[in-house]
C-alpha positions as CSV (number, residue, x, y, z in Angstrom):
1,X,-259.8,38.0,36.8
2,X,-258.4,41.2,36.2
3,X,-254.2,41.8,36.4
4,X,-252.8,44.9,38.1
5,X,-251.5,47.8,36.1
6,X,-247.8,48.0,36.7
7,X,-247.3,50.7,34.3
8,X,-248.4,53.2,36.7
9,X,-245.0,52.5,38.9
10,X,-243.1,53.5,35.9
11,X,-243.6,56.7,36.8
12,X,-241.8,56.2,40.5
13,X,-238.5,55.5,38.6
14,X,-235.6,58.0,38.2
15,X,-234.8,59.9,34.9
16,X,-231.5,59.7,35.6
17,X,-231.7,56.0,35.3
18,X,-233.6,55.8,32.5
19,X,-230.6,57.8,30.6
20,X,-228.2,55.7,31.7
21,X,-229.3,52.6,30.5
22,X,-229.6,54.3,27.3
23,X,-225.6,55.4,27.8
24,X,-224.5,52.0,28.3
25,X,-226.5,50.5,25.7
26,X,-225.2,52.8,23.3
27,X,-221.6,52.6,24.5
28,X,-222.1,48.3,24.6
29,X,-223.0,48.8,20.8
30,X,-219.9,51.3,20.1
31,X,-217.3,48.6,21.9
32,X,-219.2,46.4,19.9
33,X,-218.8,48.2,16.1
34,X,-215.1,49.1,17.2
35,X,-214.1,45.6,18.2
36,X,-216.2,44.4,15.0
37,X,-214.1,46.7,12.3
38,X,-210.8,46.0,14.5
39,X,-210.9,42.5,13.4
40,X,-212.2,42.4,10.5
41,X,-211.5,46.0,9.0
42,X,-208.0,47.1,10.6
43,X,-206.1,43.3,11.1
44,X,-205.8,43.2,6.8
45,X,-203.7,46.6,7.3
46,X,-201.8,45.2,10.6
47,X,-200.9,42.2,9.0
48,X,-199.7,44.2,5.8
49,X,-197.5,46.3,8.0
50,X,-196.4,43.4,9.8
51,X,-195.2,42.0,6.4
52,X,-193.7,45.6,5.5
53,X,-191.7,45.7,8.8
54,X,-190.5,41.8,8.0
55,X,-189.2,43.2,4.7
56,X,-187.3,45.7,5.7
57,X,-185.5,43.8,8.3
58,X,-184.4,41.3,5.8
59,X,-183.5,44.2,3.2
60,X,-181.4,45.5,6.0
61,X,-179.9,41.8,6.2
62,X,-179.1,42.0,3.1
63,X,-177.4,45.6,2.9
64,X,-175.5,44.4,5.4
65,X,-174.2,41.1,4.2
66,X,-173.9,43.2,0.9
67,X,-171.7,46.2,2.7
68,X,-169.4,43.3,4.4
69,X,-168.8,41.5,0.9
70,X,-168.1,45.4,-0.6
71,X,-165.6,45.9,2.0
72,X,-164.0,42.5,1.6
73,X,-163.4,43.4,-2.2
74,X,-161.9,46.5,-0.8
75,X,-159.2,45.0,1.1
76,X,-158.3,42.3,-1.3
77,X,-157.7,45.5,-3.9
78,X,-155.9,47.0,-1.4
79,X,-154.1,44.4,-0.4
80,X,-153.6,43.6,-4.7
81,X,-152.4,47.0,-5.1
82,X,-149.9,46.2,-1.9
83,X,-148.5,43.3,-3.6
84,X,-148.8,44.1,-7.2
85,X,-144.9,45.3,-8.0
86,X,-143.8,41.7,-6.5
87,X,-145.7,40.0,-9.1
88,X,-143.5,39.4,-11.4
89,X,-141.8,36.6,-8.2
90,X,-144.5,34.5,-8.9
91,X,-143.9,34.7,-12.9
92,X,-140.4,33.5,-12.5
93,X,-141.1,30.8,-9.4
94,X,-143.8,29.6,-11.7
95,X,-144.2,30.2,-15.6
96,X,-146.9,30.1,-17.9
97,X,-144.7,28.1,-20.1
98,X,-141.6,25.5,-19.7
99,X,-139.1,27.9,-20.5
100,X,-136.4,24.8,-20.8
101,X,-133.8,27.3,-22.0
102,X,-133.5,29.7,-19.5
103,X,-133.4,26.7,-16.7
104,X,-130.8,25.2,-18.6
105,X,-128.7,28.6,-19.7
106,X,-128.9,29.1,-15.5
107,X,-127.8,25.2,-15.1
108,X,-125.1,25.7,-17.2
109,X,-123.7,29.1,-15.6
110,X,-123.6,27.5,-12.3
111,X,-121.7,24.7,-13.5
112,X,-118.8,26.7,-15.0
113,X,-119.0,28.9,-12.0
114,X,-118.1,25.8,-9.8
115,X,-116.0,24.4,-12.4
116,X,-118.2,21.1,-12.7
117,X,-117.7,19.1,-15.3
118,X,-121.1,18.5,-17.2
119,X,-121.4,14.9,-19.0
120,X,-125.4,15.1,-19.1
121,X,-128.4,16.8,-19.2
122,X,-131.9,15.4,-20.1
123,X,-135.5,16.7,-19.5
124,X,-138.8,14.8,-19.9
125,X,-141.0,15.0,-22.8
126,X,-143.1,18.1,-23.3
127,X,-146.5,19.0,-24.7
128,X,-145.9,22.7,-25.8
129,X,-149.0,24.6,-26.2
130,X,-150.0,27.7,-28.1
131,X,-150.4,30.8,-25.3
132,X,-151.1,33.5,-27.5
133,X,-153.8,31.9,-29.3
134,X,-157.2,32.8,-30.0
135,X,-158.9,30.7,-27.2
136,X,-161.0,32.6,-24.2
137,X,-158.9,33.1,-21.4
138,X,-162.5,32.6,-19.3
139,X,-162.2,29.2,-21.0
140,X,-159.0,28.0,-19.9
141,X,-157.9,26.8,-16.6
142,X,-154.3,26.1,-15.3
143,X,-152.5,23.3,-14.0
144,X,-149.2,22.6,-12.4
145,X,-147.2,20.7,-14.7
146,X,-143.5,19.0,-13.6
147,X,-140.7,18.9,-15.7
148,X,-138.5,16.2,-14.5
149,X,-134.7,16.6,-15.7
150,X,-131.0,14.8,-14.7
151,X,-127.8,15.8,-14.7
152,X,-124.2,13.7,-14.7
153,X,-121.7,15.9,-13.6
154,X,-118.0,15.6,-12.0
155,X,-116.1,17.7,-9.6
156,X,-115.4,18.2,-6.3
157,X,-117.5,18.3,-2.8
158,X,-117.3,21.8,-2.2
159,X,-117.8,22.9,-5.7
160,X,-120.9,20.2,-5.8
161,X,-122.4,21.8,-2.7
162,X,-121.9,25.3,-4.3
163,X,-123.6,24.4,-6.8
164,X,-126.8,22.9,-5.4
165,X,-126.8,26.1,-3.2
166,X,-127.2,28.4,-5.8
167,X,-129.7,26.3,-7.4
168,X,-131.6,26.3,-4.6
169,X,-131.6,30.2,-4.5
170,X,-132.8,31.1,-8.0
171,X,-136.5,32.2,-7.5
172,X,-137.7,29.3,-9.9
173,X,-139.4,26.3,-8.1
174,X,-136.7,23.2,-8.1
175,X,-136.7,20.0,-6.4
176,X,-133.6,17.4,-6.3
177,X,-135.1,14.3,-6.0
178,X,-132.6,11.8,-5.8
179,X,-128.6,12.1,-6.3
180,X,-126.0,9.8,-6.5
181,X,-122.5,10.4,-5.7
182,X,-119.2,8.1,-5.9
183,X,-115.8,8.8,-6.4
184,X,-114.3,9.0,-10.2
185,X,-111.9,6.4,-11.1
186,X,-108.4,7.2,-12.8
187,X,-108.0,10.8,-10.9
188,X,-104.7,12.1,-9.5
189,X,-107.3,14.5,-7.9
190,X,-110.3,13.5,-5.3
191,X,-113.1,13.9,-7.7
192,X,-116.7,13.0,-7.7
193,X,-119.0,11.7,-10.1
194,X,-122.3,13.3,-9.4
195,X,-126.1,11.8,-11.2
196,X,-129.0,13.7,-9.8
197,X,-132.5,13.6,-10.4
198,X,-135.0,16.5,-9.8
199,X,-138.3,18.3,-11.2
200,X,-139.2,22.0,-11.7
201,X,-142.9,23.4,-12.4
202,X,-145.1,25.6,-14.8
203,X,-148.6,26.3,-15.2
204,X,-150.3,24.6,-18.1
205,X,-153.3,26.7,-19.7
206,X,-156.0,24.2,-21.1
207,X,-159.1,24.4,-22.4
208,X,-161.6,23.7,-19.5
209,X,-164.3,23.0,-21.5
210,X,-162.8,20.1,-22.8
211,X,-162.5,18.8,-19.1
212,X,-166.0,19.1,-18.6
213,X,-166.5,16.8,-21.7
């Protein structure tokens, strides 16, 4: 049994057609190379820009966060250079050492100013320590350290509230704790006998390494 020869219809078929199967075979195999080296040639170098680009945001995060930290250490120099004639207030509300003598030197010439009689005047115990020694100043750290003191005194009301007054007014930190008042005995004129209590502060300097111990 003999089969048909189609081959001779071949010829009954357009060039044209022909070419463009060719055409979209060859553009089926481009789309096909392009999407190949897309994905496995070009996503490598995407992915390293994407990480470039991720970079350089955070670096910008960080210039930014380091620009408001820069201009925070500007104002607080301004600001120190604002403040820095008062300074010396702070020195005297609150020493570096006790400086006993110049509390009670200023005790004593607002008692005779009043005309109070003075009968007593203690202070607590004190642990004096060398500040211009050879320790690291990065080393040390300060703390607020209370002096407590009393004082009997006699005189009258007026010159008694005078006297706490100015007290109050020096620039040095003092507290009056407690106070007792009652009225002398034996006196042709009203006068009071006077016992207060009270604390003022300096800062200790101490070895903070010894803390840390």
């Amino acid at each position: 049994m003999e089969f048909p020869d189609y081959r001779q219809y071949l010829t009954y078929i357009p060039q044209p057609i022909r070419a463009r199967g060719r055409d979209f075979a060859a553009v089926t195999a481009s789309l096909f190379l392009t999407a190949f080296f897309l994905f496995f040639a070009i996503r490598p170098t995407a992915n390293a820009i994407a990480e470039l680009l991720g970079e350089i945001k955070a670096r910008e995060k960080s210039d930014i966060q380091l620009q408001e930290k820069i201009d925070q250490i500007i104002k607080a120099q301004n600001f120190y250079n604002q403040i820095y004639d008062r300074l010396f207030l702070v020195e005297e509300a609150l020493p570096k050492n006790p400086q006993i003598a110049s509390l009670a030197k200023e005790i004593e010439a607002q008692r005779l100013k009043e005309n109070l009689d003075l009968s007593k005047l203690g202070y607590s115990s004190l642990v004096l320590t060398d500040e211009t020694g050879g320790k690291d100043k990065k080393k040390e750290a300060a703390s607020l350290t209370p002096i407590n003191f009393t004082l009997n005194m006699a005189g009258q009301y007026l010159d008694f509230k005078d006297f706490l007054k100015n007290v109050f007014e020096q620039r040095r930190i003092v507290h009056i704790n407690n106070f007792e008042i009652q009225q002398a005995k034996g006196e042709e004129i009203i006068k009071l006998d006077i016992s207060l209590s009270g604390n003022t502060f300096y800062l200790n300097y101490h070895d903070s390494t010894t803390e840390q111990q």
